[in-house]
ZAMARGU-4260 file (C-alpha; in steps of 0.2 Angstrom, whole numbers, plus 5000, padded with zeros to 4 digits):
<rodrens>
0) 4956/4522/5785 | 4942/4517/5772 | 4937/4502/5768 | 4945/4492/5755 | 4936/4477/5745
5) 4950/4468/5736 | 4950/4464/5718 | 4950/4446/5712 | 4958/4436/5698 | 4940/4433/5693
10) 4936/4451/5689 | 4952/4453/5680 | 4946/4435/5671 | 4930/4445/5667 | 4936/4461/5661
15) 4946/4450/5650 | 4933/4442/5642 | 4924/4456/5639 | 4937/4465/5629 | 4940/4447/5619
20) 4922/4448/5615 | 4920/4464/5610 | 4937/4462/5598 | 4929/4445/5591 | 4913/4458/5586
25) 4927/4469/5578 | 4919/4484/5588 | 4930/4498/5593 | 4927/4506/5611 | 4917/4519/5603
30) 4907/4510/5592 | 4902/4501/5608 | 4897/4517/5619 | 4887/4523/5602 | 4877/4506/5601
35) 4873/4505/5621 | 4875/4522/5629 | 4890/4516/5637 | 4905/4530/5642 | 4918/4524/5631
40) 4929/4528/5645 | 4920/4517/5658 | 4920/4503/5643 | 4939/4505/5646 | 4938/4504/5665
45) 4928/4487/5663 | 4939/4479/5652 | 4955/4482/5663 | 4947/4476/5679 | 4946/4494/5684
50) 4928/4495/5688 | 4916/4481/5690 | 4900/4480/5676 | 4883/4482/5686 | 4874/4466/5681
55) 4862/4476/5671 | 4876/4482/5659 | 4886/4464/5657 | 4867/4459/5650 | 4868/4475/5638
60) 4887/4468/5632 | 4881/4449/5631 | 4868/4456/5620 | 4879/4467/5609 | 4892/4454/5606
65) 4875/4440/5602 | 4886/4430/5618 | 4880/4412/5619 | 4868/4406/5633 | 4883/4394/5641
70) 4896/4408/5640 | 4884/4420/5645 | 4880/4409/5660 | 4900/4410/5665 | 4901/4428/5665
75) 4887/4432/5675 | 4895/4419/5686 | 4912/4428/5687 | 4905/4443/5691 | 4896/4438/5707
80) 4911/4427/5712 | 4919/4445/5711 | 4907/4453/5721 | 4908/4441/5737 | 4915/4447/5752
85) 4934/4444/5755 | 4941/4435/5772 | 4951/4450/5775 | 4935/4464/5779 | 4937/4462/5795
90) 4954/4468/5797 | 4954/4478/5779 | 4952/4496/5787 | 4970/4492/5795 | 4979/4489/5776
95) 4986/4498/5765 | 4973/4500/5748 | 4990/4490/5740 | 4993/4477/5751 | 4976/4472/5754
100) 4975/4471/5734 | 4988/4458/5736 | 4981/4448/5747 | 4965/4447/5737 | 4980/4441/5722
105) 4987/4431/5734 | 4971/4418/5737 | 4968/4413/5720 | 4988/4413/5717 | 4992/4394/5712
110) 5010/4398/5717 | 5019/4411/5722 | 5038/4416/5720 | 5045/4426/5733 | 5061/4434/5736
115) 5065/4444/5752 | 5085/4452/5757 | 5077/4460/5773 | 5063/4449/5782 | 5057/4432/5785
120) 5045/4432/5772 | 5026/4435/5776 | 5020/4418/5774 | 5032/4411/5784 | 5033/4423/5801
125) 5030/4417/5816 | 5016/4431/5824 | 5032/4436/5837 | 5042/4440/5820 | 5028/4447/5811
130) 5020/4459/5824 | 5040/4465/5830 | 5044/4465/5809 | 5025/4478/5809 | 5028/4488/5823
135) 5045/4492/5818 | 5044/4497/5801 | 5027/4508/5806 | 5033/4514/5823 | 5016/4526/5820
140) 5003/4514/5817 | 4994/4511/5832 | 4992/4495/5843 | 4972/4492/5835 | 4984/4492/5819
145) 4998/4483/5821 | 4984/4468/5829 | 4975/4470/5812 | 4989/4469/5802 | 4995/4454/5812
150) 4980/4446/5812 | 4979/4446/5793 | 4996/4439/5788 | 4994/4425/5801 | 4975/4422/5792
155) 4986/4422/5774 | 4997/4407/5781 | 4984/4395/5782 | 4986/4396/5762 | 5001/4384/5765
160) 4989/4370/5775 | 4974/4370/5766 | 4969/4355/5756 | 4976/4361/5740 | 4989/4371/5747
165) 4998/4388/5739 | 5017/4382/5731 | 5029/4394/5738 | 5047/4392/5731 | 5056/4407/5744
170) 5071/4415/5741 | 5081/4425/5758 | 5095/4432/5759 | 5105/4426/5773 | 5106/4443/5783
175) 5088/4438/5787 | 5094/4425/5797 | 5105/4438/5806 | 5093/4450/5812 | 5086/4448/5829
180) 5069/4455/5825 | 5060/4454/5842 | 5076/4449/5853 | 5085/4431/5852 | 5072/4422/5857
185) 5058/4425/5844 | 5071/4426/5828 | 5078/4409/5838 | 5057/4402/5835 | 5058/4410/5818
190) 5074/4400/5810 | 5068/4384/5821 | 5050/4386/5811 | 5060/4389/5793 | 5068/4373/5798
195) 5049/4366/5802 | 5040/4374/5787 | 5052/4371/5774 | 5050/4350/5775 | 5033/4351/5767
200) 5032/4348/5750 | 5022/4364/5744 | 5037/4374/5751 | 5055/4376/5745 | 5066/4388/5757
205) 5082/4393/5748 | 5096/4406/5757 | 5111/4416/5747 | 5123/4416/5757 | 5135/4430/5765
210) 5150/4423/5754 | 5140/4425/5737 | 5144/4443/5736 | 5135/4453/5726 | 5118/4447/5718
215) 5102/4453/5707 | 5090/4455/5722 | 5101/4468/5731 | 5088/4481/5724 | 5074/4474/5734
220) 5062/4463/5737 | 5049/4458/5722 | 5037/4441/5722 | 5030/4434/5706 | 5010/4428/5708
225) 5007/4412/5699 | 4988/4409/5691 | 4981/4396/5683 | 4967/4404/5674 | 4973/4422/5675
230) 4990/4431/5668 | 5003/4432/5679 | 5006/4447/5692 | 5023/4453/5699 | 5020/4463/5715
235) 5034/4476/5722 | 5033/4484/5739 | 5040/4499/5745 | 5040/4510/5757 | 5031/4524/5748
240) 5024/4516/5732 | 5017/4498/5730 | 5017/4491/5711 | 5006/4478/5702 | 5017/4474/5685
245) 5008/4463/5670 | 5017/4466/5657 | 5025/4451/5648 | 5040/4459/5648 | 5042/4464/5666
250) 5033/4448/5673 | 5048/4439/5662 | 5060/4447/5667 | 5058/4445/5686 | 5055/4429/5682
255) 5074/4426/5676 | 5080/4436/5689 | 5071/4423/5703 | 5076/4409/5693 | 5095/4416/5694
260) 5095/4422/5711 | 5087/4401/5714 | 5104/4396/5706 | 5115/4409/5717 | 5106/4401/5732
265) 5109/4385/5743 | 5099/4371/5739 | 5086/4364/5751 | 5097/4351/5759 | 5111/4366/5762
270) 5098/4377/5767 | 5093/4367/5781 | 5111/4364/5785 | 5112/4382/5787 | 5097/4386/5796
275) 5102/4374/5811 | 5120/4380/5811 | 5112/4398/5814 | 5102/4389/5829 | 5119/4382/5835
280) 5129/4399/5836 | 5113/4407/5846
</rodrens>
């Protein structure tokens, strides 16, 4: 599997910028490839975060738009922020193009929304969940696979711990709690780490229980990525085709149903009740 470099928030904050400048010039995409030499179509690319502008070619833009030295200064910033290395090269040639895209989203996330019917989620897996939750739904992958893959969601964890720690607000339903991934004991290590992880105060853990019936989220799992400086991204995995959505409409829209399916759920206090009642009947 090839390399993959992850995008950043900071290239999407670049491409952005570019396309607010060129729109405060009044110049149309065109216009724009007729005064530079630019490909209109590789103007495009830049200002959707598709491709990343060679240094050379954000100086020919800064030019064209008569950009001030200080904003200047923070573009060129932006786009060697976007051009360092990410944490997850090491195991990168073991992840999907997709999910190693959301990880990139993932580190500069200021919060993040999850909802999850089936698994524990990723954040919160012990490694004896996560590597029996891997090598179960990629029963091909082999073992040099499933040790990168484990490797990097237990590297994305330390989100939760660092000094300014990632705010997860995660939604399960309570089958998760039912399924013995990996055998008794590890889902018994998995619910008594839910019970541990969900007493910090970056981390709300809520589950819908059985007797709820019926619910929003029964069509899958979805999480919402919260930035402070970038627009929001909701991310949907799948078994064949991962998606990124930004549009206003659809980042609102899963954004009601997480705040509904919140509502549907037990509260924290109840949660936790829950959670040791599951450790009880094991």
């Amino acid at each position: 599997m090839a390399r993959y470099k992850a995008p950043t928030t900071r290239l999407r904050r670049l491409a952005l910028q570019l396309r607010q400048l060129r729109e405060e010039t009044g110049l149309s995409h065109q216009q724009v490839a007729n005064e530079t030499g630019l490909v209109a179509s590789t103007l495009f690319r830049l200002e959707t975060a598709k491709t990343k502008p060679q240094l050379r070619t954000l100086r020919t833009l800064c030019d064209l738009y008569r950009t001030s030295p200080e904003r200047r200064e923070e573009l060129e910033a932006l786009l060697r922020a976007a051009s360092e290395e990410t944490w997850l090269q090491p195991t990168a040639e073991y992840l999907p193009g997709p999910y190693a895209a959301y990880i990139g989203f993932e580190r500069e996330a200021s919060a993040l929304h999850n909802f999850e019917p089936s698994f524990v989620p990723g954040l919160l897996q012990t490694e004896a969940y996560a590597r029996a939750v891997i090598a179960g739904s990629a029963p091909k992958a082999s073992p040099e696979e499933v040790d990168g893959r484990v490797a990097a969601r237990l590297k994305r964890q330390e989100l939760l711990t660092q000094q300014e720690p990632l705010t997860l607000d995660a939604v399960i339903d309570e089958a998760v709690l039912h399924r013995l991934v990996g055998g008794k004991a590890a889902m018994r290590t998995q619910v008594e780490y839910l019970r541990e992880a969900s007493r910090r105060p970056n981390i709300r853990l809520q589950v819908i229980p059985y007797e709820t019936g019926a619910h929003p989220g029964m069509h899958g799992s979805f999480a919402i990525l919260r930035f402070e400086e970038a627009q929001d991204v909701v991310y949907i995995e799948s078994s064949t085709n991962d998606l990124f959505l930004e549009s206003q409409e659809d980042i609102g829209r899963y954004s009601l149903m997480f705040t509904d399916l919140q509502e549907l759920a037990l509260g924290p206090e109840a949660t936790d009740a829950l959670l040791a009642k599951v450790l009880e009947e094991d």
